[in-house]
SENU-578086 format. One record per atom (N, C-alpha, C, O): residue number from 1; atom name; x, y, z. Coordinates in Angstrom, 3 decimals, decimal comma, m for minus. Layout:
<recs>
n atom xx yy zz
NUM CA X Y Z .
...
</recs>
This chain:
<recs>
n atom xx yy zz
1 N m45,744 m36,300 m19,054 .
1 CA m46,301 m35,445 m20,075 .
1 C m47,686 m35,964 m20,468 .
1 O m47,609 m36,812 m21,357 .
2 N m48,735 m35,738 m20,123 .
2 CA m50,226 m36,424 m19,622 .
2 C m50,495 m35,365 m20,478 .
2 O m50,936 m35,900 m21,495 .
3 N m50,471 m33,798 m20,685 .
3 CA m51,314 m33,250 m21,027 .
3 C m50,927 m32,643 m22,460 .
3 O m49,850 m32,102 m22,710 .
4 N m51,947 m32,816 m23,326 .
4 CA m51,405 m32,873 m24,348 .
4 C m50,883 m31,123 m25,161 .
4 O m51,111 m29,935 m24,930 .
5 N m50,223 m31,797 m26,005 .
5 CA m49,664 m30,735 m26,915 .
5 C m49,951 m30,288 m28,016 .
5 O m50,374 m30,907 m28,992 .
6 N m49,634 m28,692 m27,856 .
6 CA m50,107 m27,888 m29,241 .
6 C m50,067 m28,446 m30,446 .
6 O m48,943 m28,923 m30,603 .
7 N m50,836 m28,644 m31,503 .
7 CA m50,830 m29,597 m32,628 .
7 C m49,953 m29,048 m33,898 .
7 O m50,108 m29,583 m34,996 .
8 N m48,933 m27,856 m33,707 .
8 CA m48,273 m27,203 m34,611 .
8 C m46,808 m27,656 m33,753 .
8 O m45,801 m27,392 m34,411 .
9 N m46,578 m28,198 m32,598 .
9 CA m45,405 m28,484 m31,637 .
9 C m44,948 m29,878 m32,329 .
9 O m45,753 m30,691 m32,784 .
10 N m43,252 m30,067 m32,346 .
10 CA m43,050 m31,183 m32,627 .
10 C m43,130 m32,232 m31,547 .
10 O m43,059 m31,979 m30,345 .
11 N m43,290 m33,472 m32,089 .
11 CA m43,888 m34,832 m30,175 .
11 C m42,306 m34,251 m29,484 .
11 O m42,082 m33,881 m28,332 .
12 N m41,488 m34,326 m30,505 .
12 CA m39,967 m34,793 m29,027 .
12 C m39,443 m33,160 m28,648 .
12 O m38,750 m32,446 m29,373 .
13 N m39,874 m32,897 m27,598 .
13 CA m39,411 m31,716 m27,370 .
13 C m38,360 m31,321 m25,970 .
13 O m38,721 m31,528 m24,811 .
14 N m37,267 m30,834 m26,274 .
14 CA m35,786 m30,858 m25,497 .
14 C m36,300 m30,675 m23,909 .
14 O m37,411 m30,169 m23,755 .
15 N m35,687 m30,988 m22,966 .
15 CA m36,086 m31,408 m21,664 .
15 C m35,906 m29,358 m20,929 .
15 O m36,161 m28,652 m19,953 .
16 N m35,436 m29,341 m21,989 .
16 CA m34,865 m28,058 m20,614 .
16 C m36,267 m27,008 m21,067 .
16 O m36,490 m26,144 m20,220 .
17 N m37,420 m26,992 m22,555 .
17 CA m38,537 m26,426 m22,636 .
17 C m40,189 m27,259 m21,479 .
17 O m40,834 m28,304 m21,565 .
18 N m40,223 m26,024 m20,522 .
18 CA m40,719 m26,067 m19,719 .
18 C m42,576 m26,392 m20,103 .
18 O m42,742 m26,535 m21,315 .
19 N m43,427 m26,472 m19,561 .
19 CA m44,766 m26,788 m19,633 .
19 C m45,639 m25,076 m18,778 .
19 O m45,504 m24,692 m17,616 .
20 N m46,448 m24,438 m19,888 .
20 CA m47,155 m23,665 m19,494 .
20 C m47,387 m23,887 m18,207 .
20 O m47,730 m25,014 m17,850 .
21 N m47,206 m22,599 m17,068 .
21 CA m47,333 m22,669 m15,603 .
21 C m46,558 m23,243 m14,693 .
21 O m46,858 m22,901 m13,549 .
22 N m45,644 m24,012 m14,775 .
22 CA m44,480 m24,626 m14,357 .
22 C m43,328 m23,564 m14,320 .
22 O m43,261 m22,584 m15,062 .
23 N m42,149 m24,015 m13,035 .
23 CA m41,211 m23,122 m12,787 .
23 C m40,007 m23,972 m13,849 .
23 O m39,572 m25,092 m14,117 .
24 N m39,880 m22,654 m14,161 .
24 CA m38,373 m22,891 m15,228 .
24 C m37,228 m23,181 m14,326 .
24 O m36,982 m22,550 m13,298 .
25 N m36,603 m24,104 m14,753 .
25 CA m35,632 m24,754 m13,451 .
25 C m34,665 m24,188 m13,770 .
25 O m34,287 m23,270 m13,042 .
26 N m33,809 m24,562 m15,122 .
26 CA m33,096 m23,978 m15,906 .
26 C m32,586 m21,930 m15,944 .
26 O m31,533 m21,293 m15,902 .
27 N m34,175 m21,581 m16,051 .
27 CA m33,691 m19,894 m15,963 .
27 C m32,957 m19,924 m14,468 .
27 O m31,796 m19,552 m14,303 .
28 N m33,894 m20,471 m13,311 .
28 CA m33,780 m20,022 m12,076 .
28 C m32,076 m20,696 m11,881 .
28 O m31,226 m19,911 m11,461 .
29 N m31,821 m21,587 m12,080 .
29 CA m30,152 m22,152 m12,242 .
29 C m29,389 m20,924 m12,597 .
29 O m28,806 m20,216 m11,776 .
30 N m29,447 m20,679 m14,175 .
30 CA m28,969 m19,990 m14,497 .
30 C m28,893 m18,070 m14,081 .
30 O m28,070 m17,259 m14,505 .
31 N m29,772 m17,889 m13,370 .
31 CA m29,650 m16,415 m12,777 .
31 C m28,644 m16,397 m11,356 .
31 O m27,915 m15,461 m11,029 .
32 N m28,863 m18,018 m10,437 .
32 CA m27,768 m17,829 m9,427 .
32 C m26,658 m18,297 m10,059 .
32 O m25,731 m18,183 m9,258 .
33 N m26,270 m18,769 m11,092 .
33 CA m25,028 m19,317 m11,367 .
33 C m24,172 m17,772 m12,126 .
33 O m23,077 m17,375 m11,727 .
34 N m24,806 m17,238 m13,020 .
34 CA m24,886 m15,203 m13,186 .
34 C m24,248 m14,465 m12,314 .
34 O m23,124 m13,966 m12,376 .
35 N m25,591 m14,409 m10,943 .
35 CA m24,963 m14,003 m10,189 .
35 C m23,641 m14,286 m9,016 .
35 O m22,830 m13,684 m8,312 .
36 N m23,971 m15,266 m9,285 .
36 CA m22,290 m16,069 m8,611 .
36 C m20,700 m15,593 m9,600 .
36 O m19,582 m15,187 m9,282 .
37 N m21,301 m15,876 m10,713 .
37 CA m19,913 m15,154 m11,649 .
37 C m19,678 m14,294 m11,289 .
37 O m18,535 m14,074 m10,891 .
38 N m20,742 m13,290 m11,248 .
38 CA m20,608 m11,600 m11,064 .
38 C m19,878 m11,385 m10,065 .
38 O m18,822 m10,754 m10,079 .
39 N m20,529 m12,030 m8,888 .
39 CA m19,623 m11,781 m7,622 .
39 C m17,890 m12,181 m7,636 .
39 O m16,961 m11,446 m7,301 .
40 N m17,830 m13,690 m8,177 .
40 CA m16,676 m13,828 m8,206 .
40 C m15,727 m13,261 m9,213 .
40 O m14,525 m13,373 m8,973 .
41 N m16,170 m12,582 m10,462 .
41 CA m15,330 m11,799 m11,460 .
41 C m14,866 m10,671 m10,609 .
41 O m13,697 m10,312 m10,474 .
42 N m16,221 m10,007 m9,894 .
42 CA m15,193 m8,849 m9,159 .
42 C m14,400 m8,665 m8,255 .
42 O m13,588 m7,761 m8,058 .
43 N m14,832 m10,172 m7,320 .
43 CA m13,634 m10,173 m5,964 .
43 C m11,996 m10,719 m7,026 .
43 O m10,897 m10,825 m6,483 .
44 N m12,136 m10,879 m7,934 .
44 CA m11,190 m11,219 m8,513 .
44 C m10,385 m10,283 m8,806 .
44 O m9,188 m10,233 m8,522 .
45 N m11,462 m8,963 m9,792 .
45 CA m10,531 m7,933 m10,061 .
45 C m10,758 m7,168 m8,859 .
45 O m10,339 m6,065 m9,208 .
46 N m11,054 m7,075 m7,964 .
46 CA m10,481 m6,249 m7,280 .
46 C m8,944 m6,632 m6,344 .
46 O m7,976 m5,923 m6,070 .
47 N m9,276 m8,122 m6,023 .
47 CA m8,155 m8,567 m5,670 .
47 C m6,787 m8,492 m6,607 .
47 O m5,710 m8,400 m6,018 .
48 N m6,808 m8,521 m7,770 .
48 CA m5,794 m8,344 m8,795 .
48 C m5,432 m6,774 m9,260 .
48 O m4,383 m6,447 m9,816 .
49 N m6,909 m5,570 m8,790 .
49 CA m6,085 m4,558 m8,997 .
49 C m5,575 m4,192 m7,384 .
49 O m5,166 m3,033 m7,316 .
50 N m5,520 m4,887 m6,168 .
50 CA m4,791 m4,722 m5,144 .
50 C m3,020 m5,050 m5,450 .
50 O m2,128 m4,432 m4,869 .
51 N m2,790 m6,089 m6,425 .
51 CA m1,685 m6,866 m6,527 .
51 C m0,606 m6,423 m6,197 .
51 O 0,185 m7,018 m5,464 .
52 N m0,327 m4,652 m6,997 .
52 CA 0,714 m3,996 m6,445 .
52 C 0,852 m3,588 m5,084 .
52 O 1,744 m3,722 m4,246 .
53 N m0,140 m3,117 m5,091 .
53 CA m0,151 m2,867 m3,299 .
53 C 0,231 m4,130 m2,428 .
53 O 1,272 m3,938 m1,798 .
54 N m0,177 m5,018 m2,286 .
54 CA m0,159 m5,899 m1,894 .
54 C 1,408 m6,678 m1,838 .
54 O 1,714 m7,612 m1,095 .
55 N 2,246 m6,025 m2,808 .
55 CA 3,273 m6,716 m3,183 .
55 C 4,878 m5,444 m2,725 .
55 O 6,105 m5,497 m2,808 .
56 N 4,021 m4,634 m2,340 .
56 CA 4,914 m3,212 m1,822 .
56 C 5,038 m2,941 0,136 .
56 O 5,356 m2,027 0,896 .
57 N 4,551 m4,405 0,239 .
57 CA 4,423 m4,299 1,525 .
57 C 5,909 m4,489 2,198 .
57 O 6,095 m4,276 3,396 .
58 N 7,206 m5,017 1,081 .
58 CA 8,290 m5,106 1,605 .
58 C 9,106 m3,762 1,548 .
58 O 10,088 m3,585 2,269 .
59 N 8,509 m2,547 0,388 .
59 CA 9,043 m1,327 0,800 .
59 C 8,599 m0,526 1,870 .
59 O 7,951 m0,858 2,863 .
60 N 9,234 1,073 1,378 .
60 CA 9,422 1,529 2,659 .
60 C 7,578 2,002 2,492 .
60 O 6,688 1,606 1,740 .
61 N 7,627 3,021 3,606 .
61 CA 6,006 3,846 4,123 .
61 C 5,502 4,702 2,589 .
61 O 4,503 4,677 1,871 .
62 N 6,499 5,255 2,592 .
62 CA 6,385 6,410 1,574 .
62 C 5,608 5,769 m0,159 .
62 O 4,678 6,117 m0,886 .
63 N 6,816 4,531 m0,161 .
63 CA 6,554 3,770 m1,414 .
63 C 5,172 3,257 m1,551 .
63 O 4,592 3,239 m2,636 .
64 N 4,573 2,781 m0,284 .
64 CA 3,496 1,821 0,053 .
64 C 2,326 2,874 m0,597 .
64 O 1,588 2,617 m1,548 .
65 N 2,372 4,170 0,215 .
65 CA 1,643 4,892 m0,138 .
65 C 1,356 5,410 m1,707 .
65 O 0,313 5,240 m2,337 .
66 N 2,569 6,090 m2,161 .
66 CA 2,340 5,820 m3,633 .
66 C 2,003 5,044 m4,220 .
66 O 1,407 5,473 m5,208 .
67 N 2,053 3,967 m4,166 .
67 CA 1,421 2,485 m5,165 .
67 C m0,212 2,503 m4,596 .
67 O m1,047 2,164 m5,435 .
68 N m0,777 2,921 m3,068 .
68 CA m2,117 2,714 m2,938 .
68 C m2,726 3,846 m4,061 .
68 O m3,638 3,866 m4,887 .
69 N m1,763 4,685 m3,629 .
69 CA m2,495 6,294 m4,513 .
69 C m2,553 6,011 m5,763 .
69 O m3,467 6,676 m6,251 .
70 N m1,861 5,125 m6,825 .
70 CA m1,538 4,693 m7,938 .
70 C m2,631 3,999 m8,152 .
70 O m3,506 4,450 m8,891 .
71 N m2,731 3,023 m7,655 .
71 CA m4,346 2,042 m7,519 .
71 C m5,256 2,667 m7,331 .
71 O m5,971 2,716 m8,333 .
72 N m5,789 3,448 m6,140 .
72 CA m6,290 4,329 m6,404 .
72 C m7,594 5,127 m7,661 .
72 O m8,780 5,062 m7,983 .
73 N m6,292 5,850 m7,987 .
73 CA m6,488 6,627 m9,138 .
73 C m6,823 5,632 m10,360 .
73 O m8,050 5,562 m10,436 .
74 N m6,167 4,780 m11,413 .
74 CA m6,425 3,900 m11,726 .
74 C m7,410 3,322 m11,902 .
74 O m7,748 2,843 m12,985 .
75 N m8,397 3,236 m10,272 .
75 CA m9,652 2,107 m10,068 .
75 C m10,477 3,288 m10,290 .
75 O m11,303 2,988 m11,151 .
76 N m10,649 4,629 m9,866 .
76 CA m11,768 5,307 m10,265 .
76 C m11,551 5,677 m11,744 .
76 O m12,584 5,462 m12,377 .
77 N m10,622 6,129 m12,454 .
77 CA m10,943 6,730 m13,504 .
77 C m10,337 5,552 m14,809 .
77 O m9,833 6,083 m15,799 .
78 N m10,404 4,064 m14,771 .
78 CA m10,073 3,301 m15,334 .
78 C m9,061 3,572 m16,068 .
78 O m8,895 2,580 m16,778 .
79 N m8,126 4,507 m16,354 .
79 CA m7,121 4,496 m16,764 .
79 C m5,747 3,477 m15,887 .
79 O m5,076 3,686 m14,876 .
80 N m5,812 2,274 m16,959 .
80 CA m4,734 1,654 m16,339 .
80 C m3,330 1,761 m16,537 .
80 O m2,594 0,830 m16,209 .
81 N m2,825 2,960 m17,117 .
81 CA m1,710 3,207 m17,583 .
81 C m1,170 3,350 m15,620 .
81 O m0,140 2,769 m15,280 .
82 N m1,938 4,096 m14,631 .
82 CA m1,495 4,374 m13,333 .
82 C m1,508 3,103 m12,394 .
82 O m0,931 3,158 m11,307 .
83 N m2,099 2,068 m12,766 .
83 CA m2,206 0,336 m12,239 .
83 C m0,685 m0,372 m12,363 .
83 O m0,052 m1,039 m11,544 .
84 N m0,277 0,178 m14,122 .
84 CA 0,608 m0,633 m14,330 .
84 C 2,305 0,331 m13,849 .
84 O 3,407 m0,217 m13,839 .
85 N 2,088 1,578 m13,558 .
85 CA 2,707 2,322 m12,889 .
85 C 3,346 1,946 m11,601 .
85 O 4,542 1,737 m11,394 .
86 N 2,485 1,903 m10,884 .
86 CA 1,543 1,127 m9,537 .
86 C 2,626 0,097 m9,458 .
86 O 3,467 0,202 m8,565 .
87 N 2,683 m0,968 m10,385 .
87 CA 2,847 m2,252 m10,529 .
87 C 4,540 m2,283 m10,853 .
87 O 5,346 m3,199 m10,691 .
88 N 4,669 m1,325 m11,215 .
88 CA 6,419 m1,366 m11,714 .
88 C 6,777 m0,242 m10,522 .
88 O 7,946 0,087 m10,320 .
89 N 6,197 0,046 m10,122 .
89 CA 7,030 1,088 m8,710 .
89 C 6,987 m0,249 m7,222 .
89 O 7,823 m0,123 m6,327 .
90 N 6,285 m1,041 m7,182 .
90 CA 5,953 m1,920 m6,092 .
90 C 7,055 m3,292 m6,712 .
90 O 7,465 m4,161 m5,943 .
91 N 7,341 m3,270 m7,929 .
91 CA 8,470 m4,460 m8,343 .
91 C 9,988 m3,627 m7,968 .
91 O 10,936 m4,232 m7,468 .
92 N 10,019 m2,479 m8,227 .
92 CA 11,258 m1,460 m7,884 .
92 C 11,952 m1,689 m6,436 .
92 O 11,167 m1,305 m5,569 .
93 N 12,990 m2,115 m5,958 .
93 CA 12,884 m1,745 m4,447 .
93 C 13,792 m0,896 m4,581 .
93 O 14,845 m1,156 m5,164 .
94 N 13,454 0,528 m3,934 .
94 CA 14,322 1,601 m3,802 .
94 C 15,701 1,368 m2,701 .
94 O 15,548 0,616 m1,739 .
95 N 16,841 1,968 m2,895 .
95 CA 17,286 1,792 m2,101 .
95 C 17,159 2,903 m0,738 .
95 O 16,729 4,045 m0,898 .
96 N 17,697 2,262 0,887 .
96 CA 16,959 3,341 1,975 .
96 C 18,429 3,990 2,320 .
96 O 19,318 3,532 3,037 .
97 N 18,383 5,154 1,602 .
97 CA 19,229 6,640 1,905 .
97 C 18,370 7,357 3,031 .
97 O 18,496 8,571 2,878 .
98 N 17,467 7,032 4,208 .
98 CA 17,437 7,682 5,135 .
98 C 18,390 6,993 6,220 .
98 O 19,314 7,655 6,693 .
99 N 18,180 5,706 6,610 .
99 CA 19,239 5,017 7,982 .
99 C 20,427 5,129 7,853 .
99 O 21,118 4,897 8,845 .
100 N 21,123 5,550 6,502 .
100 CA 22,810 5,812 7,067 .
100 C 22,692 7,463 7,374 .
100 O 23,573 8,005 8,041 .
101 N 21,674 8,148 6,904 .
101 CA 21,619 9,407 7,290 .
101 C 21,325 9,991 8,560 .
101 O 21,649 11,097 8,991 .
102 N 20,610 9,004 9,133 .
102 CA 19,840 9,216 10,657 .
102 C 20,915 9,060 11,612 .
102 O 21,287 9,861 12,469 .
103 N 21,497 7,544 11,251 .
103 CA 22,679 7,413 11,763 .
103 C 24,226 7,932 11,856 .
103 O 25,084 7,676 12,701 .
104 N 24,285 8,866 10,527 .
104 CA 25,348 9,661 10,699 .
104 C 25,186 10,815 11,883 .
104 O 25,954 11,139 12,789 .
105 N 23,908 11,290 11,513 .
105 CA 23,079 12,368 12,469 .
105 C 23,234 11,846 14,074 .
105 O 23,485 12,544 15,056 .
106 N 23,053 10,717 14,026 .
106 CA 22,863 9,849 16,238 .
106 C 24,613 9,716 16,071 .
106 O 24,970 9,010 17,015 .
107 N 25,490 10,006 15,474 .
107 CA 27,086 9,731 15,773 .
107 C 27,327 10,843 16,039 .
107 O 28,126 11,230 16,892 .
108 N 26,522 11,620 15,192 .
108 CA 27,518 13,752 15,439 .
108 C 27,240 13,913 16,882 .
108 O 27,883 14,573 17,698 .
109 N 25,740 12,911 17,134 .
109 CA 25,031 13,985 18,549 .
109 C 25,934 13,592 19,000 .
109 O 26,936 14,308 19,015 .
110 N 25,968 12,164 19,612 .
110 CA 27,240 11,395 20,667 .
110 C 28,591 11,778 20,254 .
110 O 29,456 11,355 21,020 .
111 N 29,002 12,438 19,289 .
111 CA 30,338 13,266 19,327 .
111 C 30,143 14,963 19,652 .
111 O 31,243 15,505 19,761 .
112 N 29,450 15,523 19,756 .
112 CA 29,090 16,634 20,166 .
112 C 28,711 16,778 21,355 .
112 O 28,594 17,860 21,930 .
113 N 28,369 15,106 22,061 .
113 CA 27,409 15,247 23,376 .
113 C 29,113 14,670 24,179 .
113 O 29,332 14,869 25,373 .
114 N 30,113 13,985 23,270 .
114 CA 30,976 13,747 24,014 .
114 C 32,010 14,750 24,627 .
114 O 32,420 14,748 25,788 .
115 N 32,411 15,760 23,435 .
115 CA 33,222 16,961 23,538 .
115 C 32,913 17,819 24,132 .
115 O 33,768 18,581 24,582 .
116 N 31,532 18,027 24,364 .
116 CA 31,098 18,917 25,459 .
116 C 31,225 18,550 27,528 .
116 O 31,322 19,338 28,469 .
117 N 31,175 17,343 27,491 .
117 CA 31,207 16,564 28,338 .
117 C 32,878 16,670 29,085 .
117 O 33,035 16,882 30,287 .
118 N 33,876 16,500 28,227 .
118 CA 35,179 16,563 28,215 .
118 C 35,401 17,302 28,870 .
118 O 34,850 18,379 28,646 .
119 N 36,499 17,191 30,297 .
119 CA 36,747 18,101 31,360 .
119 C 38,043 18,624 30,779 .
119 O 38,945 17,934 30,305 .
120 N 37,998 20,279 30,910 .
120 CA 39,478 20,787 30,384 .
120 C 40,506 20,481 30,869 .
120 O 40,583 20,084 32,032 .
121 N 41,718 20,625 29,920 .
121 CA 43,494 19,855 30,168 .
121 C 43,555 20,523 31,839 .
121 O 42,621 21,193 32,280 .
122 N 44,495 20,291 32,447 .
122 CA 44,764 20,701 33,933 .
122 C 45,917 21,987 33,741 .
122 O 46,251 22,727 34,666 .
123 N 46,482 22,083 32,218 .
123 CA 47,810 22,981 32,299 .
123 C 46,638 24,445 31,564 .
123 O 47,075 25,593 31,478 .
124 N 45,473 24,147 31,206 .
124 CA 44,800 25,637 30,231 .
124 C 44,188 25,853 31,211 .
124 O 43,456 25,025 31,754 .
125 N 44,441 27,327 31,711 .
125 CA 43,174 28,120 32,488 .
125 C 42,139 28,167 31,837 .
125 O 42,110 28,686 30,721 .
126 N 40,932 27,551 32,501 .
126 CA 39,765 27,663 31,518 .
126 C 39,141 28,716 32,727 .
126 O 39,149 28,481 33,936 .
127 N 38,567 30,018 32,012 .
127 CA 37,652 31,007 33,172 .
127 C 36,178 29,731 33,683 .
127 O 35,531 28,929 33,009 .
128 N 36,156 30,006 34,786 .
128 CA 34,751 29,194 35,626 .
128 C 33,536 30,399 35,242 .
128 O 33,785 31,604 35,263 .
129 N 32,447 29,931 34,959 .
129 CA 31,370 30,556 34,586 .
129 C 30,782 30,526 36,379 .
129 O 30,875 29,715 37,301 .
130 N 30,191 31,831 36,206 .
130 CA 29,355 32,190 37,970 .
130 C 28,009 31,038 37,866 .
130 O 27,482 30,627 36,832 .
131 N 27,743 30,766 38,961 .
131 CA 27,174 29,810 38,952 .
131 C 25,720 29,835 38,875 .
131 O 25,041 28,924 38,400 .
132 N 25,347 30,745 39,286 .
132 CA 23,977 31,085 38,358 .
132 C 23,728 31,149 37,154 .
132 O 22,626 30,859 36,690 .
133 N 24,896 31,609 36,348 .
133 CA 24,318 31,281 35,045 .
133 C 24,657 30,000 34,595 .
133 O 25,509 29,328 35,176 .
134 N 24,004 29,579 33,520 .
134 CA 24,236 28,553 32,724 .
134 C 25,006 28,816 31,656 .
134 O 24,905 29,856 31,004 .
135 N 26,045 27,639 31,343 .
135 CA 27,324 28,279 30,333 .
135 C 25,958 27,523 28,561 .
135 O 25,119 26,639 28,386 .
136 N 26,529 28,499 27,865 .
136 CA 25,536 28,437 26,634 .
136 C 26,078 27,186 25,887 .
136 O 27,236 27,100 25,479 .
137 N 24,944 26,041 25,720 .
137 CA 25,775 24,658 24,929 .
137 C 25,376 25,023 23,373 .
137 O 24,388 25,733 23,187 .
138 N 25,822 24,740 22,724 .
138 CA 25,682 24,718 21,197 .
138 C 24,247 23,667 20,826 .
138 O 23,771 22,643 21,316 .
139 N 24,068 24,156 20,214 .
139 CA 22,970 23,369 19,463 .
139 C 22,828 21,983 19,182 .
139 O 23,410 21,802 18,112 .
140 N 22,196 20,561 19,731 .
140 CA 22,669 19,362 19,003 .
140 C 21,917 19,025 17,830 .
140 O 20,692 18,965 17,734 .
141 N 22,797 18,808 16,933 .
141 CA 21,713 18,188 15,647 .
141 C 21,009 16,928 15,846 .
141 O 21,379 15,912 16,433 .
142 N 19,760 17,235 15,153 .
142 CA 19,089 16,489 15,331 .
142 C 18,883 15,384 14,058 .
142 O 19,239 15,670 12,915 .
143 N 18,353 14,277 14,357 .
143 CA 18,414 13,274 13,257 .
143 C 17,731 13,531 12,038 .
143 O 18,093 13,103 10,942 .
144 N 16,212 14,609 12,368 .
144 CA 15,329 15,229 11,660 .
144 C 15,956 15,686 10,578 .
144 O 15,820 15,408 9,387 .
145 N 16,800 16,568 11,254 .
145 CA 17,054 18,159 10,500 .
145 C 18,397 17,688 9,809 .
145 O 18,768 18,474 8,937 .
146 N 19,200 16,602 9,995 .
146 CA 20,337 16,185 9,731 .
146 C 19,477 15,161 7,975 .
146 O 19,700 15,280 6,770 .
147 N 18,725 14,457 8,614 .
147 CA 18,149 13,458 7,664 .
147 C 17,463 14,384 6,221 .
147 O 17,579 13,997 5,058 .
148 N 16,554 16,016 6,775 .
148 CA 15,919 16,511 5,884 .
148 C 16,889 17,701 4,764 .
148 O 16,493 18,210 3,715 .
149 N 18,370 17,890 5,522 .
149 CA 19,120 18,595 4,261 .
149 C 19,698 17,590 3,289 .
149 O 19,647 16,386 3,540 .
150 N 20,134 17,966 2,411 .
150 CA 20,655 17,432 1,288 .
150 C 22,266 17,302 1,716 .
150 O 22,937 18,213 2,202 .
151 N 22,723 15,944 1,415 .
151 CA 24,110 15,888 1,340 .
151 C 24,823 15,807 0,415 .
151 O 26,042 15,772 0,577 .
</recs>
């Protein structure tokens, strides 16, 4: 400190007040340390409004999707009432009422695919269909259409 000071300035003056024309060390610190928060506050919340999602990865397709759509919605229109929605549908595990349904559906086929298969008793005249045509098989259900009515 060689050069002297304003005569209204007190002598002891705090280290972090800089000298006319000199780089402020302090501001320039403090704008990357700013912008470092900034960055890391938001990878934060964004990582924390992923949480539900993130945590619905053990339900099914359907569920997964609702909780993104939940987040979603939520992250654009800041209403977090649909976050915390989000967040209690992804803690929920539903139970899966489609695989005993699919599977009741793959037992009818293989009992429908078996009875058709079945060569008639030897004592019932069964009439022989001409052999050009094809004898008409019944319809097999399908796992789809079995899975999409109501039981």
């Amino acid at each position: 400190m060689d050069k002297p000071i304003h005569p209204l300035a007190t002598q002891h003056l705090p280290p972090f007040v800089t000298s006319p024309g000199e780089t402020d060390v302090l501001f320039n610190v403090m704008v990357v340390v700013l912008i470092v928060m900034v960055l890391l506050l938001g990878a934060f919340y964004f990582r924390l409004h992923a949480l539900p999602e993130r945590m619905a990865h053990r339900a099914n397709r359907t569920q997964i999707e609702i909780i993104g759509v939940l987040g979603l919605i939520s992250l654009f229109t800041h209403n977090h009432l649909f976050w915390i929605a989000g967040l209690l549908l992804a803690l929920i595990q539903f139970p899966d009422f489609r695989t005993p349904v699919v599977s009741i559906a793959d037992s009818l086929n293989r009992i429908a695919g078996r009875y058709e298969r079945r060569p008639p008793a030897a004592d019932v005249a069964v009439p022989s269909a001409p052999a050009d045509q094809a004898t008409p098989q019944p319809p097999l259900l399908s796992s789809a259409s079995i899975a999409d009515k109501k039981v």
